[in-house]
C-alpha positions in Angstrom: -11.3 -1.2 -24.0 -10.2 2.3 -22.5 -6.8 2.2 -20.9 -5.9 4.4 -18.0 -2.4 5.5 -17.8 -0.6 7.3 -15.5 0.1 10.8 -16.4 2.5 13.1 -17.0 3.8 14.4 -13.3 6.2 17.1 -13.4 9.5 17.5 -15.1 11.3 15.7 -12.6 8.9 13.2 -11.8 8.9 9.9 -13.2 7.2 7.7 -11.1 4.6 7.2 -8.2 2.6 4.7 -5.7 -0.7 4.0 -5.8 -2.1 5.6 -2.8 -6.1 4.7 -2.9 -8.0 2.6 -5.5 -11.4 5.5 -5.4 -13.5 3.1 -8.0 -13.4 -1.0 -7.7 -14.1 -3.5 -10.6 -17.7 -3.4 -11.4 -17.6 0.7 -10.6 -19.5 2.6 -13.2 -16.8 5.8 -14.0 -18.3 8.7 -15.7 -16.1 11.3 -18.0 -13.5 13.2 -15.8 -14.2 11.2 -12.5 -11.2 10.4 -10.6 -10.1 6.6 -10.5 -7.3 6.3 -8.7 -5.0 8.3 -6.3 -1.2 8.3 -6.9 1.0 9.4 -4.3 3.6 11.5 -5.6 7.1 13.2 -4.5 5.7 16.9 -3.8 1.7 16.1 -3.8 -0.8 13.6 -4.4 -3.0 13.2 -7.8 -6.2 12.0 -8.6 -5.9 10.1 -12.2 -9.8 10.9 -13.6 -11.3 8.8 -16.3 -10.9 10.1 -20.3 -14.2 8.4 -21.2 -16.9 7.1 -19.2 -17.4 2.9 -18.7 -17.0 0.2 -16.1 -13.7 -0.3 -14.1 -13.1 -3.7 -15.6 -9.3 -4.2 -14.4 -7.0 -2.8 -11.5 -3.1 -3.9 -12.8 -1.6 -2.5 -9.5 -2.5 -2.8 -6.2 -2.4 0.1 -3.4 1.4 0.7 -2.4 2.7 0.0 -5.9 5.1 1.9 -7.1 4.3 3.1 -10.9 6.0 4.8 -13.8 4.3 7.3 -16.2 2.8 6.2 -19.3 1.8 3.3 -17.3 -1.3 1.4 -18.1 -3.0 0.5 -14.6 -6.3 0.1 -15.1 -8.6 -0.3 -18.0 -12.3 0.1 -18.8 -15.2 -1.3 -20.7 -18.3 -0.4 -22.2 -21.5 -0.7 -20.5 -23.3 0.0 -17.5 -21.7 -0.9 -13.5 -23.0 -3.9 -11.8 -21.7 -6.4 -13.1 -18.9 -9.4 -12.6 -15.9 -7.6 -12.9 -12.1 -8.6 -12.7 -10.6 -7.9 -9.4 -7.4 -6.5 -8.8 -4.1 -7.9 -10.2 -0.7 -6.6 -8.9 2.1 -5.9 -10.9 3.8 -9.1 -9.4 0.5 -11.4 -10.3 0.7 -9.6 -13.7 4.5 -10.9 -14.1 3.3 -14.3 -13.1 1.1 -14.6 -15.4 3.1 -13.7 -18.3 5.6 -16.6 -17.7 2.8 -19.6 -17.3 -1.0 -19.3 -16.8 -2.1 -20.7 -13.6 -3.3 -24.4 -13.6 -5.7 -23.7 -11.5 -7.4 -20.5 -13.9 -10.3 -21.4 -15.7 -11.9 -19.0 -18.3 -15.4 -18.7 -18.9 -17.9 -16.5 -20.8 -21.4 -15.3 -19.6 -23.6 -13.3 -21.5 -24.8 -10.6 -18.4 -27.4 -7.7 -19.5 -26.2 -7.9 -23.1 -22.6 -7.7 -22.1 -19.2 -10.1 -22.7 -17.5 -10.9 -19.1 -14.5 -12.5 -18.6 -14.7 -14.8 -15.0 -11.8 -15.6 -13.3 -12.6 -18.5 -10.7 -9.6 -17.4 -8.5 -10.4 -14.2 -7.9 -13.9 -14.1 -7.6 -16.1 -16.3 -5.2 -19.2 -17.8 -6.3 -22.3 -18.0 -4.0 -22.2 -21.0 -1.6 -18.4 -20.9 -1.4 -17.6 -17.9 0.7 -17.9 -14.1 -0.1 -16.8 -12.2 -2.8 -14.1 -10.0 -2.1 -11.0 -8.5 -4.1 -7.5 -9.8 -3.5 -6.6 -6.9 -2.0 -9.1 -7.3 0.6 -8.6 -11.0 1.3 -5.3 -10.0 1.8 -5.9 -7.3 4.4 -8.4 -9.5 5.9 -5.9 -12.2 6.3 -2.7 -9.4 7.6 -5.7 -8.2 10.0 -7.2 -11.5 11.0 -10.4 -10.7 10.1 -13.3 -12.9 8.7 -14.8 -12.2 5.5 -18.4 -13.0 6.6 -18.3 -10.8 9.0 -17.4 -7.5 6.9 -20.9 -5.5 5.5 -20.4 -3.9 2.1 -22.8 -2.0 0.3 -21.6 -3.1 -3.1 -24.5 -4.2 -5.7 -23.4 -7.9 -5.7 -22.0 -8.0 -2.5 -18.2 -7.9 -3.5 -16.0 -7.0 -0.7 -13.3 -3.8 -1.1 -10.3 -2.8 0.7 -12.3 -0.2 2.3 -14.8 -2.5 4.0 -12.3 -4.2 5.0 -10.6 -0.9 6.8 -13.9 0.0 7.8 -14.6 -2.8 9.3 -11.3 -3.1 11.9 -12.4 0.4 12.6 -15.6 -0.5 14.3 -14.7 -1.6 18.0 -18.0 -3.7 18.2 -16.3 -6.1 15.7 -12.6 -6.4 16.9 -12.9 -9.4 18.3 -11.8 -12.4 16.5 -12.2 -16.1 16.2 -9.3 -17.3 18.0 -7.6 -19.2 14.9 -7.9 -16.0 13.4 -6.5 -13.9 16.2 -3.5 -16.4 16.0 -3.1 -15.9 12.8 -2.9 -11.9 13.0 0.5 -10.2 12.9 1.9 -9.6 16.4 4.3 -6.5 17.2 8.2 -7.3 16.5 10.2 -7.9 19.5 13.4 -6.2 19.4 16.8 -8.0 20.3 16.3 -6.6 24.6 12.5 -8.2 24.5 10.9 -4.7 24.3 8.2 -4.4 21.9 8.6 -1.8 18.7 6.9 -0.8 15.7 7.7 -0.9 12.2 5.9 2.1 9.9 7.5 1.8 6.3 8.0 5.5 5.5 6.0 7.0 2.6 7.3 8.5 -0.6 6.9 11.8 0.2 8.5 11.3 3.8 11.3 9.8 1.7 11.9 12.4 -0.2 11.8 15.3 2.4 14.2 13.1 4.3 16.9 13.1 1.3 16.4 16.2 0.0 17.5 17.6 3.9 20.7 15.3 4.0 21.6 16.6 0.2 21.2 20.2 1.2 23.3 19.7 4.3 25.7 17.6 1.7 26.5 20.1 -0.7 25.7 23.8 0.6 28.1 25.7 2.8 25.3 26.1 5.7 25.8 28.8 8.2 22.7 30.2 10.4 23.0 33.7 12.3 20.5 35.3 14.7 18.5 38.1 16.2 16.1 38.8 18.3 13.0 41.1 17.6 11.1 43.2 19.9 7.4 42.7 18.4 5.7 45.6 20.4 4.9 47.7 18.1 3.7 45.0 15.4 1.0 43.2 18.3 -0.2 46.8 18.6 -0.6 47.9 15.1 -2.3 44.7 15.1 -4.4 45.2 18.1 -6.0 49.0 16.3 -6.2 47.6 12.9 -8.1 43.9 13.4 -11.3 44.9 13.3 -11.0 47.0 10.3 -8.5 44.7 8.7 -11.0 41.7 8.7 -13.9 43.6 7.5 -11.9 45.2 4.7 -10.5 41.8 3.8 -12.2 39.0 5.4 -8.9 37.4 6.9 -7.1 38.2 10.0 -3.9 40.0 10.2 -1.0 37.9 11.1 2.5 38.0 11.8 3.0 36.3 8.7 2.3 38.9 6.1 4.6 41.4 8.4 7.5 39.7 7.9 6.3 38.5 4.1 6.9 42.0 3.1 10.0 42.7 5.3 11.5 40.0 3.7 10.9 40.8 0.2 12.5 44.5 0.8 15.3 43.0 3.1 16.0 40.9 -0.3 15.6 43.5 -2.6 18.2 45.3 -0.6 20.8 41.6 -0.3 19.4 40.3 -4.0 22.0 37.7 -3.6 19.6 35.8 -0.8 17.2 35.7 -3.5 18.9 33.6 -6.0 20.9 29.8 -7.0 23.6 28.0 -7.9 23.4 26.6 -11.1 26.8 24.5 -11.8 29.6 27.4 -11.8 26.9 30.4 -12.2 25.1 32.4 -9.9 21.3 33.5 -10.9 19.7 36.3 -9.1 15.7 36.4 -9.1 14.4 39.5 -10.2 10.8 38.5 -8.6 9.6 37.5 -5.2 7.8 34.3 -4.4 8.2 33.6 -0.9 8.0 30.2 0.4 5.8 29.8 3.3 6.5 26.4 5.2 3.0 24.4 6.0 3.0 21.4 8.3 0.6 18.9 6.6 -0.3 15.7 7.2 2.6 13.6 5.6 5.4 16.1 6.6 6.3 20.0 6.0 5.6 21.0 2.8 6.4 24.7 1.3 3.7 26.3 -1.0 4.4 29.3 -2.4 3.0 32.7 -2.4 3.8 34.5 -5.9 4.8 38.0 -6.4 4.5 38.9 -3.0 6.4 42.3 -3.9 3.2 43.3 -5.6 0.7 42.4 -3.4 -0.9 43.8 0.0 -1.3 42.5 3.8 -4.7 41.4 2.6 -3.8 39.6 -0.4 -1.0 38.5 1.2 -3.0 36.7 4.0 -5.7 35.2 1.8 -2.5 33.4 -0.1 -1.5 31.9 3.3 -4.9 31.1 4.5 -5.6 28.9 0.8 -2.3 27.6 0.5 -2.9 26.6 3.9 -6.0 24.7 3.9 -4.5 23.0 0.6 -1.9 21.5 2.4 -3.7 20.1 5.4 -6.5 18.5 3.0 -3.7 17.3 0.2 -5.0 19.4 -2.7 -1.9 21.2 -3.1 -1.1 21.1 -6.8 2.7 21.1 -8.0 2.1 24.4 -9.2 1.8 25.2 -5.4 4.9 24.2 -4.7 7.4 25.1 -7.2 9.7 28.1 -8.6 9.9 29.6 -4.9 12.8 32.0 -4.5 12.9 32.5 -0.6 11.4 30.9 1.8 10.0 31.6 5.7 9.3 28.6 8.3 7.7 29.5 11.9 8.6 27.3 14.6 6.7 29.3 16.7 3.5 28.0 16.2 4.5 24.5 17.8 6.8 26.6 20.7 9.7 26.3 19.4 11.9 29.3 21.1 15.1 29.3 19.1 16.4 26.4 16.1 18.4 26.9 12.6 16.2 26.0 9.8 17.6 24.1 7.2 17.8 25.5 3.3 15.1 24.4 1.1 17.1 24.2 -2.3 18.2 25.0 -4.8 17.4 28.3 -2.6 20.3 29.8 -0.7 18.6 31.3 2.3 15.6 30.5 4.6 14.3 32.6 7.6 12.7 30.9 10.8 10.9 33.0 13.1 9.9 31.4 16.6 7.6 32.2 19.6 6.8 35.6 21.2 8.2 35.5 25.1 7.5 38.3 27.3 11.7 38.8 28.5 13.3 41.9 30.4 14.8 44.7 27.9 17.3 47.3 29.0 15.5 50.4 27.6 18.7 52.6 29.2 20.8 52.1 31.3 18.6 52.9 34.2 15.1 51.3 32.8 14.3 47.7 32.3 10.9 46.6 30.7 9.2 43.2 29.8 8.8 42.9 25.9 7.4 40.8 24.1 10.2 39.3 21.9 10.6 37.1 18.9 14.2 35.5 17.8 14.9 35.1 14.3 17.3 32.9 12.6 18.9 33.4 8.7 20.9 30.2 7.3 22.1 31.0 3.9 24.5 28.9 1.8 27.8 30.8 2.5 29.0 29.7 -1.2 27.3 32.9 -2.4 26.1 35.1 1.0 28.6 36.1 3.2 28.2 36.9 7.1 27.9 40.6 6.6 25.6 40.9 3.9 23.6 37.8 6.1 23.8 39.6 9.3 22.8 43.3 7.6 19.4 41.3 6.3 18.4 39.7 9.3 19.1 43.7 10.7 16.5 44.8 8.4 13.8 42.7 9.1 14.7 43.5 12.8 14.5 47.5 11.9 10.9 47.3 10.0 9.1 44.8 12.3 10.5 47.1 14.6 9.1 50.2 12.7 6.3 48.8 10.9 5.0 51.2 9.4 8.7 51.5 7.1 6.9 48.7 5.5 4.3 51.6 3.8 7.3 53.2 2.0 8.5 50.0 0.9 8.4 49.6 -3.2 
């Protein structure tokens, strides 16, 4: 029997949730195929197998919360296709410890050469209703949904979660038997008769949401503006596209622009680019630069390393992966950790002017914001529509002060302003 533990996570991370079961009982799992999804702090984690065999046991059930070194799931010998023990949760598993259920009858069966263990409870037999897990007779009862109605295209005809899920997709089969339908969970009426909704947050949501409140907590937060006239960037832009993207086959965005401002405004204010660890300050003598992602279970911050020593191009391709990462959950915690500054843009949702919050232990973070076309005094007798950009610094005023804050948001003003300062940047 081959135990599946759940691994080692990170440093700081001790525990996670099951997210998605990939393989059911019965499953034949070859060497290095992923079993289970855990759901993670920073990133989500496929668990693969060590050793190839048949899923025999699930010991948690999706939305479980687990600790590492954790056994949760074990495997056997032998080809897939057989009876196999369905999913127990950890609660079942406690349960059962105490006192074995009166109603649990073991049995043996010799199938294709191989011992199985049959639990009457938890698997149907034919004539008595179909075969399903637990956790799908569960969702089918939260859902209302008949079990004889669901198509799987399991070997022996055991119903999964998923068929379940897929099955409440399919509008042809929403309706119900009425005893059912009565059955089914109804939306909560609040305490004025309106309906409302109830969404339990998930771990990493969680975890965003007290990791903001702790910053605000214990940093001295202070946020100071500018605006930017972006001219001369959107032109440079404009002449050097078509090369850019045959030379490097990515587009050039604002985003590498103000990559490399930042990383000489810093090197120019090194304390933005440092912590606070207990009563000592650490400067960063490199440059990985944060670049806030919206993905699909809140922002998350990959991180683009040594940005000082690489190009617009190089610089873009980062973005561009990191990116498409993020949106499709295949960031890895190496993605995400041992950033030193970090950028957010606003702008690409509309946002015209807010004060991003510090993504710790770091002590500064820049938001930029969208391009509006505005009236600038060129002189005193000329005014001209520009196409202008404000910018926002907050810094942790324990260790930056206003003026060296102010003098860095100047710079990135003075080199977006001047791009091409940016070529005589070391």
């Amino acid at each position: 029997m081959i135990e599946i533990k759940v691994p080692e996570l990170a440093e700081s991370i001790t525990e996670g949730t099951v997210a998605t079961w990939l393989k059911q009982p019965g499953d034949q799992v070859e060497k290095g195929e992923a079993i289970v999804e855990l759901e993670t702090d920073k990133v989500n984690i496929e668990v693969p197998a060590d050793e190839a065999g048949v899923l025999e046991e699930q010991l948690a059930g999706e939305g479980d919360t687990v600790q590492v070194g954790e056994v949760i799931a074990r495997l056997g010998s032998g080809s897939g296709g057989g009876t196999a023990v369905a999913t127990k949760t950890k609660t079942e598993n406690a349960t059962e410890t105490k006192t074995e259920a009166p109603t649990e009858k073991k049995t043996e069966s010799i199938e294709e050469g191989k011992k199985v263990e049959k639990r009457e409870e938890h698997v149907a037999s034919p004539g008595k209703g179909p075969i399903a897990t637990p956790a799908a007779r569960k969702l089918a009862r939260e859902k209302g949904i008949d079990l004889s109605a669901v198509q799987t295209n399991d070997p022996i005809g055991r119903i999964n979660v998923h068929d379940v899920s897929r099955h409440e997709e399919k509008p042809a089969v929403k309706e119900q038997k009425p005893a059912a339908a009565a059955s089914a969970p109804q939306p909560a009426a609040a305490a004025n008769g309106k309906e409302e909704e109830r969404i339990k947050m998930t771990r990493r949501r969680q975890t965003i949401a007290n990791r903001l409140v702790e910053v605000q907590q214990t940093a001295a937060m202070l946020t100071t503006f500018n605006e930017i006239d972006m001219s001369a960037v959107m032109a440079l832009r404009k002449r050097r596209q078509e090369k850019f993207v045959k030379d490097n086959d990515v587009k050039l965005g604002f985003m590498s622009f103000f990559t490399k401002a930042a990383v000489a405004a810093l090197k120019r204010m090194p304390y933005l680019n440092a912590e606070i660890q207990g009563n000592e300050i650490v400067l960063k003598k490199y440059y990985d630069i944060g670049i806030a992602v919206s993905a699909p279970d809140g922002l998350v911050v990959p991180v683009v390393r040594e940005a000082d020593r690489k190009n617009f191009g190089e610089i873009e391709k980062d973005i561009l992966h990191l990116a498409g990462k993020a949106r499709n959950n295949k960031l890895g915690l190496s993605d995400l950790t041992g950033g030193t500054f970090t950028i957010t843009n606003g702008g690409v949702f509309g946002s015209l002017l807010s004060t991003p919050i510090l993504n710790g232990p770091q002590v500064a973070i820049l938001g930029m914001h969208s391009i509006q076309l505005r009236p600038v005094a060129i002189d005193a007798d000329t005014m001209e529509n520009r196409p202008m950009m404000y910018v926002a610094l907050s810094y942790d005023h324990r260790i930056v002060d206003g003026r060296e804050a102010v003098t860095f948001l100047k710079h990135i003003k003075d080199m977006i302003e001047d791009p091409e300062q940016l070529l005589f940047e070391a």
